[in-house]
C-alpha positions as CSV (number, residue, x, y, z in Angstrom):
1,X,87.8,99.5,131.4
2,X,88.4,97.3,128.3
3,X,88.0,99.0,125.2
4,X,85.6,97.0,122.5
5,X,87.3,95.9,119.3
6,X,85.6,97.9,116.4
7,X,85.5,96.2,113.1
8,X,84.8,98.3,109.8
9,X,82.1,97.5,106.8
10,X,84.3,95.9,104.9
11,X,82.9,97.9,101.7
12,X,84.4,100.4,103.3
13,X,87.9,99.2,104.6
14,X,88.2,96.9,101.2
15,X,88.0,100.3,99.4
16,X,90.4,102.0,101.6
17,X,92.7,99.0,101.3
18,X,92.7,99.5,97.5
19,X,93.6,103.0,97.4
20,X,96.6,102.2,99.8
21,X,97.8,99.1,97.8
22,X,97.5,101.0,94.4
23,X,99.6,103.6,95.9
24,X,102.3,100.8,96.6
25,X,101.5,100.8,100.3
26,X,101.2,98.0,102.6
27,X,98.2,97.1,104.4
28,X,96.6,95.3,107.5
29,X,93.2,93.9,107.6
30,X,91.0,92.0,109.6
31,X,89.9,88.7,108.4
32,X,85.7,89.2,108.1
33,X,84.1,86.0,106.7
34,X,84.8,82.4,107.1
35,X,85.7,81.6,103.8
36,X,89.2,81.2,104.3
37,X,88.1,78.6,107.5
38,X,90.7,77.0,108.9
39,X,93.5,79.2,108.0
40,X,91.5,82.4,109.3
41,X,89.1,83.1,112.2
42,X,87.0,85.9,111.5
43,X,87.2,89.0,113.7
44,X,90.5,87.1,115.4
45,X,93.2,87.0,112.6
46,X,94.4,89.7,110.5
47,X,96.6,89.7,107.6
48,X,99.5,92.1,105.6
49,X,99.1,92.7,102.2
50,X,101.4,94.3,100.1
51,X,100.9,95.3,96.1
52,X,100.8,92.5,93.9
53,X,103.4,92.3,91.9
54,X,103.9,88.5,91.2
55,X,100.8,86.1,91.7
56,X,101.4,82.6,91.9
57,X,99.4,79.4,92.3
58,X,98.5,79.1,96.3
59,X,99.2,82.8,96.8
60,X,96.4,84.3,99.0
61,X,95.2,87.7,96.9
62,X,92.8,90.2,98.2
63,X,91.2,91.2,95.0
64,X,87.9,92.8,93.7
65,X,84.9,91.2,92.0
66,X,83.1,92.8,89.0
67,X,80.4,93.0,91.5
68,X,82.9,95.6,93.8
69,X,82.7,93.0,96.1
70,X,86.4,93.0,97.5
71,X,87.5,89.1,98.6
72,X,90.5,87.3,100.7
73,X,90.6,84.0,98.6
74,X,93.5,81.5,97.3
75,X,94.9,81.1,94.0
76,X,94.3,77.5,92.9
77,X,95.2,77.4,89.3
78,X,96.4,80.2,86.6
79,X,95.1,79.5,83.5
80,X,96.1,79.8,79.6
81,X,94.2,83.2,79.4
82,X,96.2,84.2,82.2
83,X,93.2,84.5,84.1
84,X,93.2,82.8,88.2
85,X,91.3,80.7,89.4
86,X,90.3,81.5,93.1
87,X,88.8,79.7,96.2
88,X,88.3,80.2,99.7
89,X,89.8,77.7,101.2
90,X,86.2,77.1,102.9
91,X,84.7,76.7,99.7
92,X,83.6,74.0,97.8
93,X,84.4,75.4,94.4
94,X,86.7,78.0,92.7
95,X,84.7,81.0,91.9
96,X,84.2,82.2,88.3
97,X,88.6,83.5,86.9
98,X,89.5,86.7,88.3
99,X,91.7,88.7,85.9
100,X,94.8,90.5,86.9
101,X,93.8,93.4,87.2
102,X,91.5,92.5,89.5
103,X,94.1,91.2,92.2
104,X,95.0,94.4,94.0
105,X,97.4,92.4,96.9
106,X,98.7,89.5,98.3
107,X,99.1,88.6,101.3
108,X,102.8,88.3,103.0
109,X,102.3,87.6,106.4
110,X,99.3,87.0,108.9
111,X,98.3,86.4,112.5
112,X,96.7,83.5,114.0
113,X,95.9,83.5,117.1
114,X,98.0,86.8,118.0
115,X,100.7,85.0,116.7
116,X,102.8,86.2,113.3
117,X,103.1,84.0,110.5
118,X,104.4,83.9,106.9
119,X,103.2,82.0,104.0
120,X,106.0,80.3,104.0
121,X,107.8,77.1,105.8
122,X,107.0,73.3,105.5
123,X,104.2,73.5,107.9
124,X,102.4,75.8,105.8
125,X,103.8,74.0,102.0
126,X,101.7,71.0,103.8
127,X,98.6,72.6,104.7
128,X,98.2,74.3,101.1
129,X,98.9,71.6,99.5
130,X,96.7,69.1,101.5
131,X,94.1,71.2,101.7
132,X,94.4,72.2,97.7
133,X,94.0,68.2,96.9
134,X,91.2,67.5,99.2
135,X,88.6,70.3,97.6
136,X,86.4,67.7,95.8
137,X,86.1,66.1,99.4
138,X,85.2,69.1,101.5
139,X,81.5,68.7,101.5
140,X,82.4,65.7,103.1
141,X,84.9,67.5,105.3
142,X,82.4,70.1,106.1
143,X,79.4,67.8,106.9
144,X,81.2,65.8,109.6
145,X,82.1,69.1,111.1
146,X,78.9,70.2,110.7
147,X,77.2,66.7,112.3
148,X,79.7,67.2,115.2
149,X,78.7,70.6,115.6
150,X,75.2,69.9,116.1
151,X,75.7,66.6,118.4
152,X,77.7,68.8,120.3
153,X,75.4,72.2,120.6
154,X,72.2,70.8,120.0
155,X,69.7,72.3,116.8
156,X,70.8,75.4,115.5
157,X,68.1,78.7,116.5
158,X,68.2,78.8,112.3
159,X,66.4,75.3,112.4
160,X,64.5,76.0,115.4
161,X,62.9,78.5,113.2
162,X,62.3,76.3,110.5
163,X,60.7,74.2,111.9
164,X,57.9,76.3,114.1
């Protein structure tokens, strides 16, 4: 009998997650969200994270929003405050600057498609890189996939309802 992959609140994990990483422990999640689309599939991928000790621009940080919100998003710029600016790299725009102290890991290694990977490697330089420079054109980016989706699959049950 196959056993059904459980995935946690991640309220709850994101909180245990802290308390292991401020205790200098690393730490594997599940990725829950789409924000980090392409990189991650939700519910597939998972990723390592290990105390942050040194965050630099294009690192991936798991940190914690004033809100208590905790968040898998990329640095994209460090600024003169020596606050970070952060983005999903599914998201249009760089959420409002995280402070250190907010970053409670980074990640070090992940796996896509059951497959282990490392932030690391010209493959990946390109893919950060690319993807860093084309964030005032993912709307467009996002749109076409949206337009194929739809020609593809037909209305969405969302507009279905909309529209009754």
């Amino acid at each position: 009998m196959e056993q059904k992959k459980k995935i946690a609140d991640v309220s709850v994990m994101g909180k245990l997650a802290e308390e292991a990483l401020l205790r200098g422990d690393n730490v594997r999640l599940i990725v829950t969200g789409n924000s980090m689309y392409p990189l991650f599939h939700t519910k597939r991928d998972t990723v390592l994270l290990a105390p942050a000790a040194d965050v630099k621009k294009y690192d991936i940080t798991f940190h914690k929003r004033s809100d208590g919100r905790y968040i898998l998003h990329r640095v994209i710029g460090i600024q003169k405050d020596g606050t970070y600016l952060i983005a999903g790299d599914n998201e249009l725009k760089p959420e409002p600057p995280v402070k250190r102290e907010q970053i409670l890991g980074v990640v070090t290694e992940f796996t896509r498609w059951g497959k282990l990977c490392r932030p690391k490697g010209i493959r990946y330089f390109l893919y950060v890189r690319l993807w860093h420079l084309l964030m005032p054109f993912r709307w467009k980016i996002v749109n076409f996939r949206l337009r194929k989706y739809r020609k593809r699959f037909g209305e969405t049950n969302h507009e279905k309802s909309e529209s009754n």
